[in-house]
TIRO-950094 format. One line per field, with one value per residue (C-alpha): residue in three letters; x, y, z. Coordinates in steps of 0.05 Angstrom, whole numbers. Layout:
% residues N
aa <- c(ALA, ...)
c1 <- c(X, ...)
c2 <- c(Y, ...)
c3 <- c(Z, ...)
This chain:
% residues 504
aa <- c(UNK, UNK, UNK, UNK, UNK, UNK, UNK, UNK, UNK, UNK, UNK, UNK, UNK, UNK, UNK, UNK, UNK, UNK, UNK, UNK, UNK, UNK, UNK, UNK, UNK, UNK, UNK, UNK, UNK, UNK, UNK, UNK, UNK, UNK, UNK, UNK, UNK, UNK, UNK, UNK, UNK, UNK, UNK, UNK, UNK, UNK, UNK, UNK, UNK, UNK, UNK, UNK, UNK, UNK, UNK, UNK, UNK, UNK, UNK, UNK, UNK, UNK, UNK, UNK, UNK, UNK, UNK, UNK, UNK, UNK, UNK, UNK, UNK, UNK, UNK, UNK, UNK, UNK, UNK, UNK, UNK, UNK, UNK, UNK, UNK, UNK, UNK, UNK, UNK, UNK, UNK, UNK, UNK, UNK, UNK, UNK, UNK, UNK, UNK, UNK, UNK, UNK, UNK, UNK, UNK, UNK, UNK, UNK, UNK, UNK, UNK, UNK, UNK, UNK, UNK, UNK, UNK, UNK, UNK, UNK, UNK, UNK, UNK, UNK, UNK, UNK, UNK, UNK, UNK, UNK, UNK, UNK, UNK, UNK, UNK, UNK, UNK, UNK, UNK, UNK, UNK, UNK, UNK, UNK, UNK, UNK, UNK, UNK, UNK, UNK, UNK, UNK, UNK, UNK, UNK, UNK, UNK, UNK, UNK, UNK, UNK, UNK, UNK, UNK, UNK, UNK, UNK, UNK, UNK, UNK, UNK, UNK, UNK, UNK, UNK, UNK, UNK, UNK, UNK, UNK, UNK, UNK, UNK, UNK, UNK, UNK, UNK, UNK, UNK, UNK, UNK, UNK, UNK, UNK, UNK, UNK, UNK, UNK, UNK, UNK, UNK, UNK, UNK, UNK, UNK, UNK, UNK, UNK, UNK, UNK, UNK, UNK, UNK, UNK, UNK, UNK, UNK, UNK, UNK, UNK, UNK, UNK, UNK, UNK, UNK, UNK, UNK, UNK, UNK, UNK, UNK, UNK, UNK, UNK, UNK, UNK, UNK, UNK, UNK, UNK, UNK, UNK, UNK, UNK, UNK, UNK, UNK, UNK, UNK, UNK, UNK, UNK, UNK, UNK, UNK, UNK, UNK, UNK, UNK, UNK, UNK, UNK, UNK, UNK, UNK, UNK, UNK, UNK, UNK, UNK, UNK, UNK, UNK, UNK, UNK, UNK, UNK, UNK, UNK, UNK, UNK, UNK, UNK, UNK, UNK, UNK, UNK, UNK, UNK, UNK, UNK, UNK, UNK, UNK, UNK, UNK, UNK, UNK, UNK, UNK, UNK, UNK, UNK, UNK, UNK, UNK, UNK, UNK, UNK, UNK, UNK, UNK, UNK, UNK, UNK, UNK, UNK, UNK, UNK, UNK, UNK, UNK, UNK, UNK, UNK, UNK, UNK, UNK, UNK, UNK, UNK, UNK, UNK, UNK, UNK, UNK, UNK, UNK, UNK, UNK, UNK, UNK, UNK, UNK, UNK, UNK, UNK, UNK, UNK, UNK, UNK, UNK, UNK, UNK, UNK, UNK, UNK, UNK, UNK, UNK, UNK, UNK, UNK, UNK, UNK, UNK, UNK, UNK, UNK, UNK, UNK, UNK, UNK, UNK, UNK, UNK, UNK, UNK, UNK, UNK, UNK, UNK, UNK, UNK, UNK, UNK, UNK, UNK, UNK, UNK, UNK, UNK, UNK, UNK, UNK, UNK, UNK, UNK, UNK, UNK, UNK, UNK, UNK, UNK, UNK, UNK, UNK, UNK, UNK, UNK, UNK, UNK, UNK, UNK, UNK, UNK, UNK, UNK, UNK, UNK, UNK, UNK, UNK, UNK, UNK, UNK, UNK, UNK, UNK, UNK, UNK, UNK, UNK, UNK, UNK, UNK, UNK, UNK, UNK, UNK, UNK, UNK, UNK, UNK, UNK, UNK, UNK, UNK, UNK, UNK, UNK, UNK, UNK, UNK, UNK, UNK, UNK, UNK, UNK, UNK, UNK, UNK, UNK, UNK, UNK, UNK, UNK, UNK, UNK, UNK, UNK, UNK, UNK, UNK, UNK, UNK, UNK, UNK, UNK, UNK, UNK, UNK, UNK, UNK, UNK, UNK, UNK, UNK, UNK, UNK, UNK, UNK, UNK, UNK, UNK, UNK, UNK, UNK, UNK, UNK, UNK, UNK, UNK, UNK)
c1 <- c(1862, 1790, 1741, 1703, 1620, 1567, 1540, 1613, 1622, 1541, 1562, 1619, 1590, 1544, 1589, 1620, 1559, 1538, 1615, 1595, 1525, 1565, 1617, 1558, 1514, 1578, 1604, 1539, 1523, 1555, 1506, 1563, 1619, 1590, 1556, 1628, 1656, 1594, 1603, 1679, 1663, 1613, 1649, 1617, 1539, 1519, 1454, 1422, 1425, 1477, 1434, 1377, 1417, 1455, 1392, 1366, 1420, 1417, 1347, 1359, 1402, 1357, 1312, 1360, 1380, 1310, 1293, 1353, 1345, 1272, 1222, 1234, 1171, 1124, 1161, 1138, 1179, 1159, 1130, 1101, 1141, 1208, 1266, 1283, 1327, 1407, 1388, 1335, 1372, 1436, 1378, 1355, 1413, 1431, 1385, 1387, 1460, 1504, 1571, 1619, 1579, 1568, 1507, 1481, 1536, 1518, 1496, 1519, 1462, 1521, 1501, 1564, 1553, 1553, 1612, 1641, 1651, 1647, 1713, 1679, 1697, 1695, 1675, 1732, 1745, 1811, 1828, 1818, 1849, 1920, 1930, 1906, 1860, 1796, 1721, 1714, 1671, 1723, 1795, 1860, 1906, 1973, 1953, 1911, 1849, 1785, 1748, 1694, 1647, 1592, 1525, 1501, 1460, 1393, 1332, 1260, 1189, 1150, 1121, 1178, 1248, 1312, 1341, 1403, 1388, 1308, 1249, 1215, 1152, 1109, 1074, 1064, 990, 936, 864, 847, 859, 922, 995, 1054, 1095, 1156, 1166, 1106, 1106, 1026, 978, 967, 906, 928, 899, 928, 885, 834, 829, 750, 770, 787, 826, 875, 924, 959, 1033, 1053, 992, 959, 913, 953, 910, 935, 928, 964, 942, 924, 923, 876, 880, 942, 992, 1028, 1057, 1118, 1125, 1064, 1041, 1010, 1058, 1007, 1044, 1031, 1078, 1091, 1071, 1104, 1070, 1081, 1095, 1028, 1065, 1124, 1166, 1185, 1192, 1203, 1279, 1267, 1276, 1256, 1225, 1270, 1252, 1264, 1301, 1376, 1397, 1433, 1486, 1486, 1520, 1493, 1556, 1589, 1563, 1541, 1576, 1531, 1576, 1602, 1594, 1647, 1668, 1671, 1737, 1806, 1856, 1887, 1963, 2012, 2068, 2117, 2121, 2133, 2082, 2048, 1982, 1998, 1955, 1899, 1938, 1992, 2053, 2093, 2129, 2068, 2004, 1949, 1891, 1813, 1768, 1712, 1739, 1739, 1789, 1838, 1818, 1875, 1853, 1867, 1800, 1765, 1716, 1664, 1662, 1584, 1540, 1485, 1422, 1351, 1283, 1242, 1263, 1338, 1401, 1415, 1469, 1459, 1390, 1332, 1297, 1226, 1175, 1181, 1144, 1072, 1033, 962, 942, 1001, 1067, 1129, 1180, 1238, 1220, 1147, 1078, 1058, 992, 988, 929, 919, 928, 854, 853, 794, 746, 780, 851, 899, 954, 1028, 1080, 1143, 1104, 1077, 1011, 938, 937, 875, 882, 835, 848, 868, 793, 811, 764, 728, 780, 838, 874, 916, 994, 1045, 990, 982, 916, 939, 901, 879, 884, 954, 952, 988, 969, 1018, 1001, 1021, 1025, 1076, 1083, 1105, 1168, 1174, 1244, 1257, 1189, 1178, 1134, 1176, 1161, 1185, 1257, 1285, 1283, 1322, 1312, 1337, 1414, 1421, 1428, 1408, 1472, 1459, 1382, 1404, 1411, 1473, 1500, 1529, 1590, 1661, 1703, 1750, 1827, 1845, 1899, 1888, 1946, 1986, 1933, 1892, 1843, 1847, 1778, 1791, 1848, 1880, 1950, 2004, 2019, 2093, 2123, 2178, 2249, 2312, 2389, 2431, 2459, 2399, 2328, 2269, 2250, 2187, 2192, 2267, 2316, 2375, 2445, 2450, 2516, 2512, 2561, 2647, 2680, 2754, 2767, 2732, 2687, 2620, 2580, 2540, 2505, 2542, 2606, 2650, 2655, 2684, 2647, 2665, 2680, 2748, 2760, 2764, 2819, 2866, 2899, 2873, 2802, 2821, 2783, 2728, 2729, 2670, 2639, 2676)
c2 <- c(1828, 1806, 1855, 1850, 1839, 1892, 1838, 1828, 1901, 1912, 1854, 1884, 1951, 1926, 1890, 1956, 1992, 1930, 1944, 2018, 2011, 1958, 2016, 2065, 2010, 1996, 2071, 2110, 2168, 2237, 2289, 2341, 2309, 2290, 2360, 2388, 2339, 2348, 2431, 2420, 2381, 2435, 2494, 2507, 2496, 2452, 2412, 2354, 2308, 2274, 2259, 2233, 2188, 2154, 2138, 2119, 2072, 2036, 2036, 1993, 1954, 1937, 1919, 1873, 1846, 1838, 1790, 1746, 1728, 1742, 1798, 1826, 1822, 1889, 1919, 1923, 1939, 1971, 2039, 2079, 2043, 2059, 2000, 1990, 2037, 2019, 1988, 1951, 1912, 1901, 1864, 1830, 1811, 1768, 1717, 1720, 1724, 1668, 1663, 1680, 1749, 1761, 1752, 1685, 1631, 1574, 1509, 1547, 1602, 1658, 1731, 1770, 1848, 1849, 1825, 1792, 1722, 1672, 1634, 1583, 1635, 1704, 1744, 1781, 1812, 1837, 1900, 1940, 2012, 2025, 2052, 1976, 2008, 1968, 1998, 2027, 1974, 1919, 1901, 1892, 1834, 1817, 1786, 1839, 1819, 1862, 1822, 1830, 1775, 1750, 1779, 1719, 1656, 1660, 1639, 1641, 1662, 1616, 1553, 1549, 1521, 1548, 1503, 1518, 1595, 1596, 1591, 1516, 1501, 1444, 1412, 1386, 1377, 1325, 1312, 1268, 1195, 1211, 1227, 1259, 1232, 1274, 1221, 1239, 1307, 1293, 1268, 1191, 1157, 1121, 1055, 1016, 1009, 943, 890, 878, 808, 784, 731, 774, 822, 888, 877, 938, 967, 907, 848, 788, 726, 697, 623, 585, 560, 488, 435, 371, 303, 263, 315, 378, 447, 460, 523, 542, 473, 416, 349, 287, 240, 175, 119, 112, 38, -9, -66, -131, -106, -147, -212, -199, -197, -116, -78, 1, 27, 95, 122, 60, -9, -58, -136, -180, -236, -240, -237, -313, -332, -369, -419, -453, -467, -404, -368, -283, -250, -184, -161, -215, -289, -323, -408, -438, -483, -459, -452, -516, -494, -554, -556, -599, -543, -501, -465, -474, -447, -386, -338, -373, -365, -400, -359, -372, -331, -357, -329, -376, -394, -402, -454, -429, -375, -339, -281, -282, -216, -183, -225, -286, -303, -333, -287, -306, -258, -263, -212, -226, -223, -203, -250, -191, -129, -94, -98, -24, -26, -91, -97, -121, -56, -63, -6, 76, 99, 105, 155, 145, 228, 278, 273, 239, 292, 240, 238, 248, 251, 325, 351, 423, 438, 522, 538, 574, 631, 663, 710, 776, 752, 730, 677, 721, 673, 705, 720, 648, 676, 699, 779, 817, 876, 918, 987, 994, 1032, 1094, 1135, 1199, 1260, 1203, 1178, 1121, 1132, 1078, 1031, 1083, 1121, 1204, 1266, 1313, 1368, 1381, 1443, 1428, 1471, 1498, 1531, 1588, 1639, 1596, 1577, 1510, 1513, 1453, 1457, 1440, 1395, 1445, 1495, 1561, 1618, 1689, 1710, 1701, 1762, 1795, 1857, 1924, 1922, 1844, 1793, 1731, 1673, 1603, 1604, 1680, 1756, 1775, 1848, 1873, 1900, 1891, 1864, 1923, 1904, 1934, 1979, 1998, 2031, 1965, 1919, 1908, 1846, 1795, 1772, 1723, 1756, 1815, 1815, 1854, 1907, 1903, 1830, 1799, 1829, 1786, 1814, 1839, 1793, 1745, 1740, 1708, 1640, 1625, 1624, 1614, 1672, 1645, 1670, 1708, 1679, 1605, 1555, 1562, 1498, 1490, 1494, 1446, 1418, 1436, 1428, 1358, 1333, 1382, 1371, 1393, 1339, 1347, 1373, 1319, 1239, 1250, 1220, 1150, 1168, 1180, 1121, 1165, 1211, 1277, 1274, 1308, 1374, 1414, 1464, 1542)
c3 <- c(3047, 3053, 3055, 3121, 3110, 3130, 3178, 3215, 3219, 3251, 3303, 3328, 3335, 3376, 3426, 3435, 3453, 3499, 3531, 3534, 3565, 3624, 3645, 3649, 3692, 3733, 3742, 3746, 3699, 3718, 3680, 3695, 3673, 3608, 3583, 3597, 3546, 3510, 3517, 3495, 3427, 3410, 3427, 3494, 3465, 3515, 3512, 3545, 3483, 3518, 3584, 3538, 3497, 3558, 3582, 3512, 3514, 3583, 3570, 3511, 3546, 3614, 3555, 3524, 3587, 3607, 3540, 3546, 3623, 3642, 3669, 3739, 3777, 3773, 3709, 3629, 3576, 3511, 3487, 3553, 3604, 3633, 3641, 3715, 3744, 3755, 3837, 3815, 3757, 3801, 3851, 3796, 3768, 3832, 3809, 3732, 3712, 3717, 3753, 3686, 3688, 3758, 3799, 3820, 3828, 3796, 3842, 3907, 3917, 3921, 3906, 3876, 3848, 3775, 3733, 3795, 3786, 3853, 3864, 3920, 3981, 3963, 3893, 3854, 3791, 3763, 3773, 3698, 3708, 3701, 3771, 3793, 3837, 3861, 3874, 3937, 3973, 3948, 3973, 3934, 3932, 3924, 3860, 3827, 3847, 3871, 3930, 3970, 4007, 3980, 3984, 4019, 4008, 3975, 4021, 4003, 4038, 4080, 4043, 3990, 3997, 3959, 3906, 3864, 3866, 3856, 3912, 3899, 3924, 3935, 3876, 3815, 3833, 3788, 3787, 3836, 3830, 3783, 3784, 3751, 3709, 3695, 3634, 3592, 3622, 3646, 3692, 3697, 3726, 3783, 3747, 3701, 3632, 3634, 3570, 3560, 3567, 3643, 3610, 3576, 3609, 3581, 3544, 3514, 3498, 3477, 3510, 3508, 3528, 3593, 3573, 3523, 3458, 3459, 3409, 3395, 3442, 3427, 3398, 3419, 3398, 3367, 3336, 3295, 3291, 3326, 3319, 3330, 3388, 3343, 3335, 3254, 3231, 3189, 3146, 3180, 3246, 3273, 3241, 3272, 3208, 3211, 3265, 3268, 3282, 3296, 3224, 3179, 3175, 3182, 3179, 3235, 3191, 3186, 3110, 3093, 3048, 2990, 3005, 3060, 3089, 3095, 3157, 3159, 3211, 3200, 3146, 3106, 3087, 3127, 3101, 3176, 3149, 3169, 3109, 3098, 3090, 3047, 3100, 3044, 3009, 3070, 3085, 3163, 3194, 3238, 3279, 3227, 3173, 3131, 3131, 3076, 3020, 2970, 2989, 3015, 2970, 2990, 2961, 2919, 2887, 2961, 2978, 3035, 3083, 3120, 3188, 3146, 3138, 3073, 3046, 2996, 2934, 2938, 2958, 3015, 2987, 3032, 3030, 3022, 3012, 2996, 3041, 3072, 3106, 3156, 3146, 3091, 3082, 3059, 3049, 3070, 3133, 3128, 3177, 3188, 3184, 3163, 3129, 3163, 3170, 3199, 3253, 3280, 3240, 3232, 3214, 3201, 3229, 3260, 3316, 3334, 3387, 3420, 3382, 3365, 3377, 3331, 3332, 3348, 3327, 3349, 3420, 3428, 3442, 3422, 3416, 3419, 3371, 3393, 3427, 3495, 3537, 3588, 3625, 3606, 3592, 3590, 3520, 3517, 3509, 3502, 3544, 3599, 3603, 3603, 3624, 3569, 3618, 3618, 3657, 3718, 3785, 3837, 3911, 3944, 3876, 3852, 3773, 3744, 3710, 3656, 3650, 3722, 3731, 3791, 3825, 3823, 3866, 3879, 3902, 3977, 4009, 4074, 4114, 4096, 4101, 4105, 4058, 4062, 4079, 4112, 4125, 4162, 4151, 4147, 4145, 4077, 4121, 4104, 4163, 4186, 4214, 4288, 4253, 4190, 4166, 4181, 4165, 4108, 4106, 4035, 4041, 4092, 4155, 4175, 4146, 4149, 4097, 4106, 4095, 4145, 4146, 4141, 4158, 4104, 4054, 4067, 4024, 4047, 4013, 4031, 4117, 4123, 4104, 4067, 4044, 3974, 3969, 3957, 3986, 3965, 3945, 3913, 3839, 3798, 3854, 3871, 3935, 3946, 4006, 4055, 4020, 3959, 3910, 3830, 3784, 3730, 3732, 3718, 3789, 3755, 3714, 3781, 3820, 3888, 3886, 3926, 3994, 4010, 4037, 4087, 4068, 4083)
């Protein structure tokens, strides 16, 4: 077996003297009782040792309550000054202990003593003593339970309002001419940072110039560059021998054939003669062709196409220039300033911005780089101008709380004998039944301590008292619907099913 560590053994020591110090908080010390069993363990020397280190040890534990969940108002801790007595930390704990200890019940306002929890109507506990009896100002329940009602909704002193158990009160408050921000946790100045230029506006953090860049007479922007509008030129143009395509220069003449009497049709050079077909051999002109089971022949050493047309084995040849495709090609594109990129001339001139901005290509615009200005005892913060003075004032002697971004006050408080419920004082009294040895009340009505009777042979289900003998039926049938049927299919086996028969 593992041997446990000096550290496990310390931690569990001390949840069972944080267990021992809750019974004595709960129960109350009993000087008496415990010199006797003081007196019996030390063969009837009794001394006050006992007394002295019970308190010792609730001491330490008010103390240790008191550092986990807050000061109570008035009271000091530490050498010279005594922990709050057992009253006083069962008042406090109303409003410093959540609902899985007692006390406060969380987002409802509900006071329940300590280690009571709050069940949405009344606070309980389970009863811990083996006898299953409850403290005296609680009530018992069919299920083990201690209740008791609620000590009553929280409410607060004039000037502050109650909100999820504490007293809230009006605030944060700023210099003037600034505001809260709960975001950045400090005041803001009501105005918005200013550029030093009144052309240029704030854009997170920086002065952006409102107007866009522009680019010289006769060409625009595209991107980071200014593409001149200029129609490219092609030599010849003004003679009316080449004109411009859109991509090249392309001359105005129609390339010619060879042979002067064959004919271009914009792809090939095409003999205007039919095929001359020799019908006394059999063979006759068709669809422009001579079908026969010889194969026609062209004149000048032509080729027959698959229309049946006679096509010259030369090439068309261009005047000027080389054949591209349909056309006599004659010189690249020429641009009178910048480079042709296919299709515009681009000059790469900058694009200038204003003095002490710079060109922002991914924003499209001239950024000032310069830091944002705010006012005397003001810094700029994600382009918002924010107090120095983060010191944030509340009224009426309450205290801002930065956890909740509000002004927290001191605790609701009720008369002598009330507690506060609903806005109202309401007395700590438990409600009493007419007749107490018949009634007792469960937290919410009187009920009866004795439970409805039924006549003998019957038990009550519920609110109906039924039979403890269940219904007869004959052998090998059992009771359906009102009736006896068989227990088993079987009945398909027989030429007749028995009948039903009623119940005895």
């Amino acid at each position: 077996m593992a041997k446990r560590s000096n550290s496990w053994k310390a931690s569990q020591l001390e949840k069972k003297r944080k267990a021992r110090c809750e019974l004595h908080l709960e129960q109350g010390y009993d000087a008496k009782t415990h010199q006797q069993k003081d007196a019996e363990r030390t063969g009837g020397r009794a001394s006050m040792k006992t007394k002295e280190k019970y308190k010792e040890r609730v001491g330490k534990y008010a103390e240790f309550l008191i550092e986990e969940k807050g000061m109570p108002e008035g009271y000091k801790v530490g050498k010279g000054h005594p922990a709050p007595t057992l009253e006083e930390l069962k008042e406090f704990f109303c409003w410093i202990i959540d609902s899985t200890e007692g006390g406060l019940a969380s987002q409802t306002g509900q006071c329940c003593s300590p280690w009571m929890s709050w069940d949405g109507e009344v606070c309980y506990r389970y009863s811990t003593s083996q006898s299953g009896e409850c403290p005296p100002d609680t009530t018992r329940t069919k299920n083990n339970r201690c209740e008791k009602p609620s000590g009553g909704h929280a409410f607060c002193p004039p000037g502050l309002r109650e909100s999820k158990g504490q007293c809230v009160a009006r605030g944060p408050f700023c210099p003037p001419s600034t505001h809260y921000k709960a975001r950045l946790k400090g005041c803001v100045e009501d105005e918005t940072p200013a550029c030093p230029d009144k052309d240029s506006k704030l854009e997170n953090g920086k002065c952006v110039l409102k107007t866009t860049p522009e680019c010289p007479k006769g060409s625009r922007q595209e991107g980071n560059y200014c593409v001149n509008i200029i129609k490219p030129y092609c030599e010849g143009e003004e003679e009316g021998t080449v004109h411009f395509d859109g991509t090249q220069c392309v001359s105005n003449e129609l390339p010619e054939c060879e042979n002067t009497d064959f004919n271009f049709d914009g792809e090939e050079c095409i003999t205007g003669r039919k095929p001359v077909c020799d019908e006394a051999n059999g063979f006759f002109l068709q669809g422009g062709r001579c079908v026969s089971t010889k194969t026609p022949e062209c004149p000048d050493d032509g080729k027959l196409t698959a229309n049946g047309e006679c096509v010259s084995r030369s090439k068309p040849k261009c005047k000027t220039g080389n054949l591209v495709g349909k056309h006599c090609v004659v010189g690249s594109v020429t641009c009178p300033k910048g480079t042709w990129d296919g299709k515009h001339c681009v000059t790469e001139d900058k694009i200038k911005c204003p003095p002490n901005h710079s060109w922002v290509a991914c924003k499209n615009k001239c950024v000032s780089f310069e830091k944002t200005e705010c006012g005397p005892g003001y810094y700029e913060k994600n382009g918002e101008c924010v107090s120095k003075n983060d010191h944030i004032r509340c009224d009426d002697g309450a205290e801002w709380d930065p956890k909740t971004q509000t002004c927290l006050g001191t605790k609701p408080e009720c008369p002598e004998g009330s507690v506060p419920e609903g806005g109202e004082c309401v007395a700590q009294e438990i409600p009493k039944c007419p007749d107490p040895e018949r009634f007792e009340f469960n937290g919410k009505k009187c009920v009866l301590k004795k439970g409805p009777d039924c006549a003998p042979g019957f038990r009550l289900d519920g609110t109906e008292c039924v039979s403890e003998k269940g219904p007869v039926c004959g052998f090998g049938q059992v009771p359906k619907d009102g009736r006896c049927v068989l227990a088993s299919g079987d009945c398909m086996e027989f030429e007749f099913c028995p009948t039903y028969k009623p119940l005895l």
